[in-house]
BALOBA-1460 file (C-alpha; in Angstrom, 3 decimals):
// residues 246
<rec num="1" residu="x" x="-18.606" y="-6.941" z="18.115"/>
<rec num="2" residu="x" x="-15.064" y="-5.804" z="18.869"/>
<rec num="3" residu="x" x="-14.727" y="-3.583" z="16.201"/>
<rec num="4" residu="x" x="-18.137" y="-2.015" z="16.794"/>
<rec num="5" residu="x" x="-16.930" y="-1.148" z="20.640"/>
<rec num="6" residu="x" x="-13.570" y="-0.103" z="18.840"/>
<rec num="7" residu="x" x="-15.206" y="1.972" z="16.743"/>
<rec num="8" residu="x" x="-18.193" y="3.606" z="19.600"/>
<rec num="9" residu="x" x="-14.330" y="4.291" z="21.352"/>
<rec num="10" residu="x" x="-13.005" y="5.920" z="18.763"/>
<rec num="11" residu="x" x="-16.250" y="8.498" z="18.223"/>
<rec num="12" residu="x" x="-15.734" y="9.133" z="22.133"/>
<rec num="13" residu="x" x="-12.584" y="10.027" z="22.325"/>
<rec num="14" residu="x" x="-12.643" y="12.479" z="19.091"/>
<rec num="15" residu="x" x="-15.868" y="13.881" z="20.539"/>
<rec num="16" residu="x" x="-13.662" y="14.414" z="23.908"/>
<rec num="17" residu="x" x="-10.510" y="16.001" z="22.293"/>
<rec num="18" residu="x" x="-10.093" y="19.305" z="21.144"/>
<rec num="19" residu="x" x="-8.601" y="18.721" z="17.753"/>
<rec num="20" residu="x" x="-9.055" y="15.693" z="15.662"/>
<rec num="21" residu="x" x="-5.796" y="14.622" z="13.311"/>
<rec num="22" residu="x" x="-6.896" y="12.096" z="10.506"/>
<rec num="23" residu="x" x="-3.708" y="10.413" z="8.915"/>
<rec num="24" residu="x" x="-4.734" y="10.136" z="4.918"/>
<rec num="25" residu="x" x="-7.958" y="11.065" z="3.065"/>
<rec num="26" residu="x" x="-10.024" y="7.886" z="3.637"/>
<rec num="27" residu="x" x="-9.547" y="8.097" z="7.490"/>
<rec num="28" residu="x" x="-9.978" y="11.618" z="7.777"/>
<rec num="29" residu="x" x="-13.225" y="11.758" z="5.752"/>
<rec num="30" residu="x" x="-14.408" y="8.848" z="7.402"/>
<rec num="31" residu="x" x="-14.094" y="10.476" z="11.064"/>
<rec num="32" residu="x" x="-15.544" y="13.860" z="9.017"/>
<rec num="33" residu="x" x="-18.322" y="11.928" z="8.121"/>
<rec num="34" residu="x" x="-18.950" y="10.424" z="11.566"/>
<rec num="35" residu="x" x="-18.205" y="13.711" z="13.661"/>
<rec num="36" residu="x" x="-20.428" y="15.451" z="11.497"/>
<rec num="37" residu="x" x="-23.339" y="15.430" z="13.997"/>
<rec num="38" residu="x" x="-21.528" y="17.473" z="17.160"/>
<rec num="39" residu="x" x="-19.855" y="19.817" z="14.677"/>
<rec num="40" residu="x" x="-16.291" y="18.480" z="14.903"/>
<rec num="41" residu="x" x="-13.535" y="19.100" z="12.094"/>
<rec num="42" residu="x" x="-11.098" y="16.344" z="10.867"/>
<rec num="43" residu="x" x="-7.800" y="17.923" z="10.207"/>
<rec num="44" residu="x" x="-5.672" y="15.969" z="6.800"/>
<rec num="45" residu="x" x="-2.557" y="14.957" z="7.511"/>
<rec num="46" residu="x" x="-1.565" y="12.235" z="4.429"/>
<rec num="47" residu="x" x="2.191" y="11.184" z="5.045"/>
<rec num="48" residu="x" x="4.820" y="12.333" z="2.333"/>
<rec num="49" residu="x" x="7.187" y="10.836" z="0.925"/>
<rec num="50" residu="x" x="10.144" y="8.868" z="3.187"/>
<rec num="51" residu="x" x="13.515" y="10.451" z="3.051"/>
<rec num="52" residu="x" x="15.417" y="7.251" z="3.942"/>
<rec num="53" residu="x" x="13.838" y="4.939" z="1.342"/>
<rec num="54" residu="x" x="14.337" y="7.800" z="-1.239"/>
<rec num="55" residu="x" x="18.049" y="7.057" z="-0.773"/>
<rec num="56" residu="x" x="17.801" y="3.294" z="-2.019"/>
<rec num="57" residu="x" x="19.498" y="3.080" z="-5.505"/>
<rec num="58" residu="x" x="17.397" y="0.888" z="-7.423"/>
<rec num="59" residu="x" x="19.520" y="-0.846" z="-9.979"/>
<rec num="60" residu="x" x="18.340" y="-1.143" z="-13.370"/>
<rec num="61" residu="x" x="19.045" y="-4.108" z="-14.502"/>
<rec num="62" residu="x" x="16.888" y="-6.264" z="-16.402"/>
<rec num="63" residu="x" x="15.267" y="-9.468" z="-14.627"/>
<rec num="64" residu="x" x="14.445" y="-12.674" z="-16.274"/>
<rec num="65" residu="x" x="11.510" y="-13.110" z="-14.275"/>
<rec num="66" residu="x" x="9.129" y="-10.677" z="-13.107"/>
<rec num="67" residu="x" x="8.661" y="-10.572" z="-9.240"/>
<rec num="68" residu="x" x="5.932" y="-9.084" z="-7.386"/>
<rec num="69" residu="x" x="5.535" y="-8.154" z="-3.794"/>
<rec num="70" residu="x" x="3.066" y="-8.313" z="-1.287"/>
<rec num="71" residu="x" x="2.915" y="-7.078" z="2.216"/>
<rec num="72" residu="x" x="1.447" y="-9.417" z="4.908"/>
<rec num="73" residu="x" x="-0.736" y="-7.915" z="7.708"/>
<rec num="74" residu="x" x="0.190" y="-10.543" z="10.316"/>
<rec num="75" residu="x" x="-3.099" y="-12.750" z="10.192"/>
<rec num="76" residu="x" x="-3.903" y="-15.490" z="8.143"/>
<rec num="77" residu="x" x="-7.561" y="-15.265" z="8.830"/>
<rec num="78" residu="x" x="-7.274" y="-11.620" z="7.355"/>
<rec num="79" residu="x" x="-6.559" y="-13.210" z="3.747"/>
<rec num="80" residu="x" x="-9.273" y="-12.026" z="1.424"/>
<rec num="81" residu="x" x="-9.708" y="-8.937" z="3.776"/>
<rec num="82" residu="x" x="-6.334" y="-8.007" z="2.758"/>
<rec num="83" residu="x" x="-7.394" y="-8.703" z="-0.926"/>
<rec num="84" residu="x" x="-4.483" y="-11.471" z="-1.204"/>
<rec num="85" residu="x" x="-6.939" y="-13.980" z="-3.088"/>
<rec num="86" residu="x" x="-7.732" y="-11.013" z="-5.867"/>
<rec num="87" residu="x" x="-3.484" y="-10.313" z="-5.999"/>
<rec num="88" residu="x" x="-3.007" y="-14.070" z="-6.395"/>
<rec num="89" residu="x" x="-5.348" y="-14.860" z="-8.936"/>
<rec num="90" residu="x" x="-4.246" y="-11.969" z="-10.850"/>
<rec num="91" residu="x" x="-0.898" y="-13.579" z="-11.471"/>
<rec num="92" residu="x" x="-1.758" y="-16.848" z="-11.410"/>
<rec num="93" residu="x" x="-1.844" y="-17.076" z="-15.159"/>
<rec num="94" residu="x" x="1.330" y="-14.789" z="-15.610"/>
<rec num="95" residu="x" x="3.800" y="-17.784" z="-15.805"/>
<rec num="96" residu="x" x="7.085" y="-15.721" z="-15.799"/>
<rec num="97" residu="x" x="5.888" y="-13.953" z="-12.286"/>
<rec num="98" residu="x" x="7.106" y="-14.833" z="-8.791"/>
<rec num="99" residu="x" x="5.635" y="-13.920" z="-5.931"/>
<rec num="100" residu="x" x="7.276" y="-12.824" z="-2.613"/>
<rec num="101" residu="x" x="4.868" y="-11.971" z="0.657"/>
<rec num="102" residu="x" x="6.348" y="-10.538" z="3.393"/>
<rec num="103" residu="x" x="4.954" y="-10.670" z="6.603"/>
<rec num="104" residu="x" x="3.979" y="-14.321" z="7.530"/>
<rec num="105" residu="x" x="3.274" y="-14.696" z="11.343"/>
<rec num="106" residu="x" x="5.372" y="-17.450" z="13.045"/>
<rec num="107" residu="x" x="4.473" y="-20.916" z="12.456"/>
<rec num="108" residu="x" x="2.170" y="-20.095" z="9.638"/>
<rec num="109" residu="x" x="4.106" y="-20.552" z="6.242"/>
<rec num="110" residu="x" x="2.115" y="-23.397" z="5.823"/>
<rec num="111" residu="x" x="-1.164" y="-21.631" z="5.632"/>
<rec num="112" residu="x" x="-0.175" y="-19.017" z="3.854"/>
<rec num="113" residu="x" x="1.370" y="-21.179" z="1.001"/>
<rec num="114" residu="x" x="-1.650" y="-23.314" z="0.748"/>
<rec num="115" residu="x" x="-3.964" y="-20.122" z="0.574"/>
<rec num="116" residu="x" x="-1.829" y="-19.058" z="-2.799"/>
<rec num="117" residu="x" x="-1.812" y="-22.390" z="-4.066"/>
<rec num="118" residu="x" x="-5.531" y="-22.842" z="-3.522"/>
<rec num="119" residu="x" x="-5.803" y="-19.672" z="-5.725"/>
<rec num="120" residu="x" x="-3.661" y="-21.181" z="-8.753"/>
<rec num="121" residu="x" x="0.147" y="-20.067" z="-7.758"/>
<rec num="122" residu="x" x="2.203" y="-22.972" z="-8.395"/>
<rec num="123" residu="x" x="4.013" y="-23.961" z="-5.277"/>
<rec num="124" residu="x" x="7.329" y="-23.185" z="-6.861"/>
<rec num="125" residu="x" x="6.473" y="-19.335" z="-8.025"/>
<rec num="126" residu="x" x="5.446" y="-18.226" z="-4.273"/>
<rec num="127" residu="x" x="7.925" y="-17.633" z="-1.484"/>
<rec num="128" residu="x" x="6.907" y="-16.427" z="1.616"/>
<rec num="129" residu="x" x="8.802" y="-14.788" z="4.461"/>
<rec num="130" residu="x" x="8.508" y="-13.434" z="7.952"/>
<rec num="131" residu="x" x="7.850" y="-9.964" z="8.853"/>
<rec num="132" residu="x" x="10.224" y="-7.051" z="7.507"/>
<rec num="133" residu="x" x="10.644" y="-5.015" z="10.833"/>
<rec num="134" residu="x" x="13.737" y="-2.543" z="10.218"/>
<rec num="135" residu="x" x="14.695" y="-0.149" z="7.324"/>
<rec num="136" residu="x" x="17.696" y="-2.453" z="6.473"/>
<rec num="137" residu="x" x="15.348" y="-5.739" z="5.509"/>
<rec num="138" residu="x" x="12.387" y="-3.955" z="4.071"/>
<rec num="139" residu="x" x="15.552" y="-1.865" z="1.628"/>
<rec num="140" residu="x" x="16.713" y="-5.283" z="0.811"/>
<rec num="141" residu="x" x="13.478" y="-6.671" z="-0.119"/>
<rec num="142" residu="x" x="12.539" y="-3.370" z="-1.910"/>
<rec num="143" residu="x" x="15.682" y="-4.047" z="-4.162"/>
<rec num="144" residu="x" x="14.279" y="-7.978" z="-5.013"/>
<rec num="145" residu="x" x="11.480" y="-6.922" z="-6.663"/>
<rec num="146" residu="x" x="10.103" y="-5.401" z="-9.552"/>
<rec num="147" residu="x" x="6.460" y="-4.188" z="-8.249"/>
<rec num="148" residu="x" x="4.313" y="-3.432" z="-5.256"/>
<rec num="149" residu="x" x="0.313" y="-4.592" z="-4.937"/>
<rec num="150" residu="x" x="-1.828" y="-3.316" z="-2.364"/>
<rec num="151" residu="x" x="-4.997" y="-5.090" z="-2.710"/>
<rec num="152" residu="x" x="-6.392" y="-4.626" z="0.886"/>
<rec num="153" residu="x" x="-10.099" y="-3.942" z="1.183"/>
<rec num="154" residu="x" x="-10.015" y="-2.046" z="4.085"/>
<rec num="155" residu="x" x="-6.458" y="-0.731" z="4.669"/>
<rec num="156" residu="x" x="-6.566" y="3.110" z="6.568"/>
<rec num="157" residu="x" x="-3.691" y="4.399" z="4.735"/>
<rec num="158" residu="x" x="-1.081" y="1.866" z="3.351"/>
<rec num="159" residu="x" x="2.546" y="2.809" z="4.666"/>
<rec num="160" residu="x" x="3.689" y="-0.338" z="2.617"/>
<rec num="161" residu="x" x="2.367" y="1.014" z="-0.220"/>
<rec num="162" residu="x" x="4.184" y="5.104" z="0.548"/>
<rec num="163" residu="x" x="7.414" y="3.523" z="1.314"/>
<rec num="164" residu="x" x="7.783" y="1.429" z="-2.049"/>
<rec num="165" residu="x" x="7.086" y="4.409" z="-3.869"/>
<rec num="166" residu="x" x="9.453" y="6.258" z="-1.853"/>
<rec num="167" residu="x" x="12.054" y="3.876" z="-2.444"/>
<rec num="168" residu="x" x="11.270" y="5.003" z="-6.469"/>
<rec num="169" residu="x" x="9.547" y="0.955" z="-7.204"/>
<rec num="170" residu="x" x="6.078" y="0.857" z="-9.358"/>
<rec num="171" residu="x" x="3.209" y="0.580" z="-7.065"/>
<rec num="172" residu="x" x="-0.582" y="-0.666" z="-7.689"/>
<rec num="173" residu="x" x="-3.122" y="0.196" z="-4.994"/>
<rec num="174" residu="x" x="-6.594" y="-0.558" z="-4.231"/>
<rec num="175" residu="x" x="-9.110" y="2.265" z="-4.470"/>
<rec num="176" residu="x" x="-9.830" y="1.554" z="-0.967"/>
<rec num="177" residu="x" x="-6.590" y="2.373" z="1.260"/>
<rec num="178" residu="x" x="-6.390" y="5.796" z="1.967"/>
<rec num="179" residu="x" x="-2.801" y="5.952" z="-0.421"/>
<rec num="180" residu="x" x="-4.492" y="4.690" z="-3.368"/>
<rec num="181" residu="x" x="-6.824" y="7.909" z="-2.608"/>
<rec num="182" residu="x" x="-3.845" y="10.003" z="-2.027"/>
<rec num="183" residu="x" x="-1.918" y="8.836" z="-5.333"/>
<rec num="184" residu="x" x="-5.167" y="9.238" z="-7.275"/>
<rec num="185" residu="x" x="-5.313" y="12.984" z="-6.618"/>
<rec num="186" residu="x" x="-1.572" y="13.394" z="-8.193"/>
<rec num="187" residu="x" x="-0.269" y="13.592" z="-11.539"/>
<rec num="188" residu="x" x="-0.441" y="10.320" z="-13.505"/>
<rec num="189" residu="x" x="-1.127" y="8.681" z="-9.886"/>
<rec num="190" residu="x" x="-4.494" y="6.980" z="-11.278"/>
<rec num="191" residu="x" x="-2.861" y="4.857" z="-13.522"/>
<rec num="192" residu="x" x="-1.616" y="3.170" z="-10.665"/>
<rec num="193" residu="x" x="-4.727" y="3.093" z="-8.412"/>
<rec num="194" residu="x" x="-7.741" y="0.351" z="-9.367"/>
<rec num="195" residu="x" x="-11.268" y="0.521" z="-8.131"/>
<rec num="196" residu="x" x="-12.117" y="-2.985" z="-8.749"/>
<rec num="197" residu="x" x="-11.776" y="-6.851" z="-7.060"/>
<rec num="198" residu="x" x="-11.825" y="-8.321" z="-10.558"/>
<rec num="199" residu="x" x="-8.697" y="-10.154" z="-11.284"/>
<rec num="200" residu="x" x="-8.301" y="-9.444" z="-14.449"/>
<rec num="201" residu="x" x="-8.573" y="-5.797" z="-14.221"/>
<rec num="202" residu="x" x="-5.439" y="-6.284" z="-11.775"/>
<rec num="203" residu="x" x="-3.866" y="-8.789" z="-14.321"/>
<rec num="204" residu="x" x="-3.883" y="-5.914" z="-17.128"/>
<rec num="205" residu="x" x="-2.613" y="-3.530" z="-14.420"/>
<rec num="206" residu="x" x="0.810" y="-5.686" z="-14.061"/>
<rec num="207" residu="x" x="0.899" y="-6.577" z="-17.198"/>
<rec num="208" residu="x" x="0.844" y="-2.516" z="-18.531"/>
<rec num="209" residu="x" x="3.657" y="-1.704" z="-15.784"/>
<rec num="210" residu="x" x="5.991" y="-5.066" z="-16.458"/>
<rec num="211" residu="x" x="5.973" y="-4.845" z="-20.088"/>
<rec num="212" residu="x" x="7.732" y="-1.356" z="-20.370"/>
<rec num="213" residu="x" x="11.680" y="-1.870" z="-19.735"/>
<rec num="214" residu="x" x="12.846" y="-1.593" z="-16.371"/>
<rec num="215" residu="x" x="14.726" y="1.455" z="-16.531"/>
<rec num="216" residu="x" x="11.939" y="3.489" z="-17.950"/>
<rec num="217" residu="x" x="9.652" y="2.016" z="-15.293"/>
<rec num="218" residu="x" x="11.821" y="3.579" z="-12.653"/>
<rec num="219" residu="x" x="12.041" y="7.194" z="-13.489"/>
<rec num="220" residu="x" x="8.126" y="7.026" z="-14.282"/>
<rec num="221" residu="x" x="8.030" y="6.673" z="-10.643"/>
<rec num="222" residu="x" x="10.461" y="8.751" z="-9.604"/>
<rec num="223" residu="x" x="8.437" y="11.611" z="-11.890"/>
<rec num="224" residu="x" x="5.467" y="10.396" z="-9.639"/>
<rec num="225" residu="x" x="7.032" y="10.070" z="-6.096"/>
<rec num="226" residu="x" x="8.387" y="13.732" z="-7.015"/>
<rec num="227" residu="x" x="4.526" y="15.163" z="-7.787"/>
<rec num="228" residu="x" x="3.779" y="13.051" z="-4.391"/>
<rec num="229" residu="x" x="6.244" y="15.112" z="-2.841"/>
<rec num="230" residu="x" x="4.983" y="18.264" z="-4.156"/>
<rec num="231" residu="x" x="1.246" y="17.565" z="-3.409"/>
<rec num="232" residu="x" x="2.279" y="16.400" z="-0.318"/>
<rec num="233" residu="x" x="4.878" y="18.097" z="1.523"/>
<rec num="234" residu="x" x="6.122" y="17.310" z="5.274"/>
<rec num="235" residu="x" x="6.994" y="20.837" z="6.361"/>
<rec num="236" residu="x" x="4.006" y="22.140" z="4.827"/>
<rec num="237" residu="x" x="1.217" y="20.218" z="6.194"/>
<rec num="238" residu="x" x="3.506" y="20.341" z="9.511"/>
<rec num="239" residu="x" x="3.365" y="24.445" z="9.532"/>
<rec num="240" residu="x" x="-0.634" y="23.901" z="8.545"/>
<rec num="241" residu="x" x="-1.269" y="22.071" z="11.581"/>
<rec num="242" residu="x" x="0.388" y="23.454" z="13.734"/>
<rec num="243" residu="x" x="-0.977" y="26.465" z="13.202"/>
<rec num="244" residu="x" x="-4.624" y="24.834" z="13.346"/>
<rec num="245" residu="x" x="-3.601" y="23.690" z="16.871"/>
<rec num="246" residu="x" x="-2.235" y="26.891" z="18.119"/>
C-alpha cells in the first residue's frame, strides 16, 4: 500500500542520515522503535508553546451556549480516522453545545454535515467552515469557542491541539497524538488527555471542563500552558540539539 512504501521510505532515509530528529514523543519513539535494529538514536524535539497565540486575550465572558471546536484534516474519507464520529457522539446528547469544524475541503460541506448528523448532531447545532490557514483566522476562531477536542486516532503530534493551548483555551486530546503524550507528562496535563474511543468517557470529559465558570477555566490553562512551557522549553531543547548535532 502507499503508506507501507511511505513508511519502507521513511526507514531508508533515517537509516541514510546521520542524525534522526523526531518532532513529539509518539513519533520519536515510534522511529526509536523501528531504528532499533541498525543502532540508530531518535533525538526528542516536542514543540513548546507558541509565542504569538500566547498573545490572544481571551475574554471572559460568560456564553449562553457552550461551543466546541474541531479541527478538520482536509479529507472526508479520513472521518472516523480523525476520531470525528467519537467527538460527535460525545455531544450529541449535550443539547446546549454547538459545534464548529474547521477545515472542510472545498465542495464538501455537504458531506461533512451529513457525517455529524448521521452521528446525532442536529443540523442546526453544527457549523462547518473552510480551512483556517493564517494566524489572523485561526485567533478569531480561537476566540469563538469555549473548548478544543482532538480525537484523532493516529495524529503524529497535534499542532491544533499546542496552539489552542497556547492561545490559553481548555484542550482534550486523544491518548494517541503525540501532544496528548506530551501534556500527559506535565502537571495536571492528564486530566485533559483520554485513552479511550468510548463516547461517554469523552462526554464526562466536556462536561467536567464546561461546568466550571469560564474565567476559572482560563487561568487553569494558563497554569498548564505555563508547566508546558517549563517542561518544554524552545531554547532549551534548541541548545540540546544542537549540541547533539555538533
Amino acid at each position: 500500500s502507499d503508506l507501507e512504501q511511505q513508511h519502507k521510505t521513511e526507514i531508508e532515509l533515517c537509516q541514510m542520515a546521520d542524525f534522526v530528529v523526531g518532532v513529539g514523543p509518539k513519533i520519536a519513539e515510534h522511529f526509536r522503535s523501528c531504528l532499533h535494529f541498525c543502532g540508530k538514536d531518535v533525538f526528542e524535539f516536542t514543540p513548546g508553546v507558541f509565542v504569538d497565540f500566547a498573545a490572544i486575550q481571551l475574554s471572559p465572558y460568560v456564553r449562553n451556549h457552550g461551543k466546541v471546536l474541531l479541527f478538520g484534516q482536509g479529507d472526508v474519507e479520513d472521518f472516523e480516522l480523525e476520531g470525528f464520529h467519537i467527538a460527535a457522539r460525545s455531544i450529541a446528547h449535550l443539547n446546549d453545545i454547538h459545534v464548529l469544524f474547521v477545515g472542510v475541503p472545498d465542495g464538501k460541506c455537504d458531506q461533512i454535515l451529513h457525517r455529524f448528523v448521521n452521528c446525532g448532531i442536529p443540523r442546526n447545532r453544527i457549523t462547518v467552515r473552510g480551512n483556517c490557514s493564517n494566524l489572523e483566522s485561526l485567533n478569531k476562531v480561537f476566540c469563538e469557542v469555549d473548548l478544543v477536542l482532538m480525537p484523532s486516532r493516529t495524529e503524529g503530534f497535534g499542532f491544533t491541539g499546542l496552539a489552542a493551548l497556547s492561545a490559553g483555551l481548555p484542550v482534550i486530546a486523544s491518548k494517541n497524538s503525540g501532544f496528548g503524550e506530551a501534556l500527559s507528562r506535565i502537571k495536571f496535563g492528564s486530566s485533559c488527555v483520554i485513552d479511550s474511543e468510548d463516547p461517554s468517557v469523552w462526554t464526562s470529559a466536556i462536561k467536567g471542563i464546561l461546568k466550571r465558570d469560564r474565567e476559572s477555566r482560563l487561568d487553569e490553562v494558563k497554569a498548564m500552558r505555563g508547566s508546558y512551557a517549563q517542561r518544554y522549553s524552545w531554547s532549551e531543547q534548541c541548545e540540546d540539539l544542537l549540541e547533539k548535532m555538533f
